[in-house]
N, C-alpha and C positions, 0 to 999 in steps of 0.2 A: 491439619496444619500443625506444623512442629513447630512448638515453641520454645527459644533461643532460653539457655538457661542465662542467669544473670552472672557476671563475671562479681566477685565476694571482693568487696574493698578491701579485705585484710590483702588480699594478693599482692598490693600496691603500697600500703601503710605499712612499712616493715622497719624504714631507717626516719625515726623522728628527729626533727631537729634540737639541736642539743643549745642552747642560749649560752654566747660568749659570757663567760664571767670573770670578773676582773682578779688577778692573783699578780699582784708587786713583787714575786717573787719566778715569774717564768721570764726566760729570754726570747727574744724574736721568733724564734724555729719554734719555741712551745707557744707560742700565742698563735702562731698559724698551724699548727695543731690541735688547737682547740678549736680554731676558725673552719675545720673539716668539718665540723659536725653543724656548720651555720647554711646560710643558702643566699642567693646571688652573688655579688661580687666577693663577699668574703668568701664562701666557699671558694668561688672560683683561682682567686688567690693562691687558700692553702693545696688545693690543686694543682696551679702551675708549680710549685714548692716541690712537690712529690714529685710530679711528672719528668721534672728536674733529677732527682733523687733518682727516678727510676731509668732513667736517659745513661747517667753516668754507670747504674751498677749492671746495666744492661749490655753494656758496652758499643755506644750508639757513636757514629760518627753528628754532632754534635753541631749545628750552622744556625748562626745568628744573622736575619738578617734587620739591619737598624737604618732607622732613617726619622729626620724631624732635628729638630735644635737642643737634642740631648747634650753634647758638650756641651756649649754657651751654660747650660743648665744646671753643670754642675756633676754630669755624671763620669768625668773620663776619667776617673780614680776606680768605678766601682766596673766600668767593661775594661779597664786594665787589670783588674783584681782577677776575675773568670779567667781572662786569656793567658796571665800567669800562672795562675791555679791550674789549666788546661779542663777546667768546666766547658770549653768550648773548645770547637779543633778547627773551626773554617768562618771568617767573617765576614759580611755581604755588606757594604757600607754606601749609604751618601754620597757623593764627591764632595756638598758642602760640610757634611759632617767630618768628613777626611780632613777637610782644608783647613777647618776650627781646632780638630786632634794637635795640625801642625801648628797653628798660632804658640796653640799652648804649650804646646813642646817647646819649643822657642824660649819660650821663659813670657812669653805673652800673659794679659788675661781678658776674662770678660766681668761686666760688670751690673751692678745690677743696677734699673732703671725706678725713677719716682712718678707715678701720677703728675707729677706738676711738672714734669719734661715734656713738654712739645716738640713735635715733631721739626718743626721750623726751627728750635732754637738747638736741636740736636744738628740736623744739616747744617745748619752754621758754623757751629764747630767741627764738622765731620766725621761726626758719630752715626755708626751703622746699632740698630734698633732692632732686636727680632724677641717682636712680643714685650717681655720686660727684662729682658738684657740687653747689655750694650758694647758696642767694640769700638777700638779706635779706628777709623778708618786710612790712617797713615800708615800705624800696626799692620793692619792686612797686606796695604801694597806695597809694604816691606815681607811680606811673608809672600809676594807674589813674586818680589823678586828673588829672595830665596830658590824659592821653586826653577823658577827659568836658570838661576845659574846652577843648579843643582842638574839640569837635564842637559845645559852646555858638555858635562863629563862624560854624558852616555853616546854608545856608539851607532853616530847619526845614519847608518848605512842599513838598520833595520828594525823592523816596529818591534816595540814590546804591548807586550797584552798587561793589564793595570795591576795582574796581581805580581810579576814580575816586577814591573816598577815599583808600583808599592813594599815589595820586600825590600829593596834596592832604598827606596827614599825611607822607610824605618832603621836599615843600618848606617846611611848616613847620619840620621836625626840621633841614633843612639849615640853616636863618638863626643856629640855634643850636650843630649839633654841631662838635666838633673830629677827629673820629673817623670815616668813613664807613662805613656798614653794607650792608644790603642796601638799605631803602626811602632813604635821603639816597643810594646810589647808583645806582639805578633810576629818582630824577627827574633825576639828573642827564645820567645818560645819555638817561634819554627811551627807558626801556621801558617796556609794562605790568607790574603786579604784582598776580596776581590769589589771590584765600583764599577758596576752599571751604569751610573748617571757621570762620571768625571769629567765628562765636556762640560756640565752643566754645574758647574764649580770654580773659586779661584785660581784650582790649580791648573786648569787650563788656560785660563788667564795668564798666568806667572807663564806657559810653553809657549803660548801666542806673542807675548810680549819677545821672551828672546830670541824667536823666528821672524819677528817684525825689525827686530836690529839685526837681521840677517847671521846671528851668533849659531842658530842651528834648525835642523832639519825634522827633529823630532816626530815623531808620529804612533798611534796605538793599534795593535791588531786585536781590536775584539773579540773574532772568533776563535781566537785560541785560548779565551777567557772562558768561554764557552764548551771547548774541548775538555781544559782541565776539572772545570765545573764537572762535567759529563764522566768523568775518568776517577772523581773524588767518591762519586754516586754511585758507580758501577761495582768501584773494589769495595766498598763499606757491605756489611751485611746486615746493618740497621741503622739508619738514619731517623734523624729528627730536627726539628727546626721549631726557633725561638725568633716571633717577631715581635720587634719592638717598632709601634706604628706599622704605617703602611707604605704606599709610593712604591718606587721600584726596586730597592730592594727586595720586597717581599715576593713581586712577582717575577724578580731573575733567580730567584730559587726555586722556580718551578720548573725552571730549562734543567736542574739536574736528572730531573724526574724525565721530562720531556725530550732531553737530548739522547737516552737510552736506545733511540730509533736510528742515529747512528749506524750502532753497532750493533742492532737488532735483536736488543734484548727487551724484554717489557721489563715496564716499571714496575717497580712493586711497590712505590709507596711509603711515605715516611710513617714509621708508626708510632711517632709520638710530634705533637704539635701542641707550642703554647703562643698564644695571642692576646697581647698588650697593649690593647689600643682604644682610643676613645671611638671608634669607628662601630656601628652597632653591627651586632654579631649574632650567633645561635649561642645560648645560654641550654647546656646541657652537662651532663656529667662527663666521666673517664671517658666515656660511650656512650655518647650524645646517638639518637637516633636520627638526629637530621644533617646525613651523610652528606647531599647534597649540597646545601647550603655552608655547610662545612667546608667542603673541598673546595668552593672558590674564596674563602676567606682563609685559610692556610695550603694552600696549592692542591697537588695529588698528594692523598693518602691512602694508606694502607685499610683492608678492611677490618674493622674493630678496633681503628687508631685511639690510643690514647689522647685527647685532646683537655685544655681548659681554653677557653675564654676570659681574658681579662677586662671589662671593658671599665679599662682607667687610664689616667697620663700613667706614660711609663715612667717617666721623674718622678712620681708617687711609688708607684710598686715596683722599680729598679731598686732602690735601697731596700724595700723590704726584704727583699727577695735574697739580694745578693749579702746581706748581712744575715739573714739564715743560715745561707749555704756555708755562710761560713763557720757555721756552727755545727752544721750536719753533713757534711760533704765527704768528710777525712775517711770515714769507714767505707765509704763507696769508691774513694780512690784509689786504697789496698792495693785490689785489687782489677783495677780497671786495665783493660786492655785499650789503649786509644791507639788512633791513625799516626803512621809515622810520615811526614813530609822532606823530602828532600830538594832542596833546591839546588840544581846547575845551571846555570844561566837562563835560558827561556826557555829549558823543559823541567819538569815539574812529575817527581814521583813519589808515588802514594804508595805506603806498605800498610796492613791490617793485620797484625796478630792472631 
């Protein structure tokens, strides 16, 4: 009988944990530098931090997709900050979080909410409540009509696909806002912004309403959301993706991977993926071994994908994050090669350096 030699724990003990120590004198980017050398969630943290880092100097086409009550929250300063900066190149968004971008743009706001608010006595005044913020509910279906007379100007005689309108309803909102959001800074920059869920939002409300006053005919072509998705995927030569939460944005970004069948090429897989979400996950490194379980928690990836796992509110680790990068980003920028998009009415082309 042959007996199994024992595998030497030194083989495995090689990177010890190094204990955050407090120093008043690092910025955000050095404190999640030092946070590498920790484990669980702050590892994972200074992780997505690099992964980031490594996306831009690598020259990765770059897609966020975001969904949950991020605006209301507080964050649409810091994904207008990336999308100007062009830390990102393709945005997957909510409809309801679209709908919230547009409040604000507006000159709108949201507000925050007190424990001793009741439910009944916020209805009463008609205040809409998500979680512990609050909106005016008058505000909105003034921003619904906004929307409906906004789509009156568009030409009723053929669909658009959402990331077409969406570019189209960012350079309107731009002639007006004073404040940049996500869609006033996603035309400005001259990325796509594409919404899986926008039935499932005000803004269809506001096109429902002015087809109910018989003002227009409006309508959306989905699958050409899908095409250009597919066409963004195909010319990139390294793709990665950043979720913030879950829902459907996260899983319409798997159609860029998925729609490759198309045109009958395989996919190859994003090889870099970070995930920010209270939702439980595989806690592993750069190069987590548990591929599997991975791959349905950040779509199709590449083999030996780069990954972290966050599992925190992204209202928590969205300012970390994004007040790093802006501390460490600039040398990765240099010399970045990113996606160049061109919009002519409802085609949509991609060039890649």
């Amino acid at each position: 009988m042959v007996t199994q030699r024992k595998p030497r724990a030194t083989k495995y003990l090689t990177a010890p944990i190094r204990p955050v120590q407090v120093d008043r004198d690092r910025s955000v980017a050095g404190l999640l530098e030092k946070m590498e050398g920790a484990g669980l969630g702050g590892r994972q943290l200074a992780e997505a931090h690099r992964i980031w880092l490594d996306m831009l100097g690598d020259n990765t086409t770059v897609v966020v997709a975001a969904n949950g009550a991020l605006i209301p929250a507080g964050m649409r300063r810091l994904l207008a900050y990336v999308i100007k900066n062009r830390f990102v190149d393709v945005m997957v968004c909510s409809g309801a979080m679209l709908f919230q971008d547009l409040h604000e743009t507006l000159g709108r706001q949201h507000f925050q909410a007190h424990p001793s608010m009741t439910d009944a006595e916020l209805e009463a005044s008609q205040i809409t409540r998500m979680w512990d913020v609050l909106a005016s509910e008058e505000e909105y279906s003034e921003a619904n009509e906004w929307v409906g007379g906004f789509t009156n100007q568009l030409d009723q005689a053929r669909a658009y696909s959402t990331r077409e309108f969406l570019h189209l309803l960012g350079r309107e909102l731009a002639e007006i806002a004073t404040d940049d959001g996500i869609l006033t800074s996603a035309y400005k920059a001259r990325i796509p912004v594409f919404c899986p869920t926008i039935s499932d939002s005000s803004i269809t409300v506001g096109i429902a309403g002015a087809r109910f006053e018989k003002k227009n005919s409006f309508c959306f072509d989905l699958a050409q959301d899908t095409l250009d998705l597919m066409q963004i995927g195909a010319r990139s030569r390294v793709t990665g993706v950043i979720n913030l939460g879950g829902g459907t944005s996260r899983s319409y970004v798997q159609q860029m991977e998925s729609a490759s069948e198309i045109i009958k090429t395989p996919a190859r897989g994003h090889k870099y993926a970070i995930q920010i979400s209270t939702e439980c996950g595989a806690h592993g490194g750069r190069t987590s071994p548990n591929t599997d379980d991975e791959s349905l928690v950040f779509g199709k990836l590449a083999r030996g994908a780069a990954t972290a796992y966050v599992s925190c509110d992204p209202t928590i680790a969205l300012p970390i994050l994004v007040t790093a990068l802006s501390q460490t980003a600039a040398k990765y920028m240099k010399g970045r090669k990113r996606p160049n998009f061109t919009f002519m009415g409802k085609d949509l082309t991609v060039e890649v350096p």
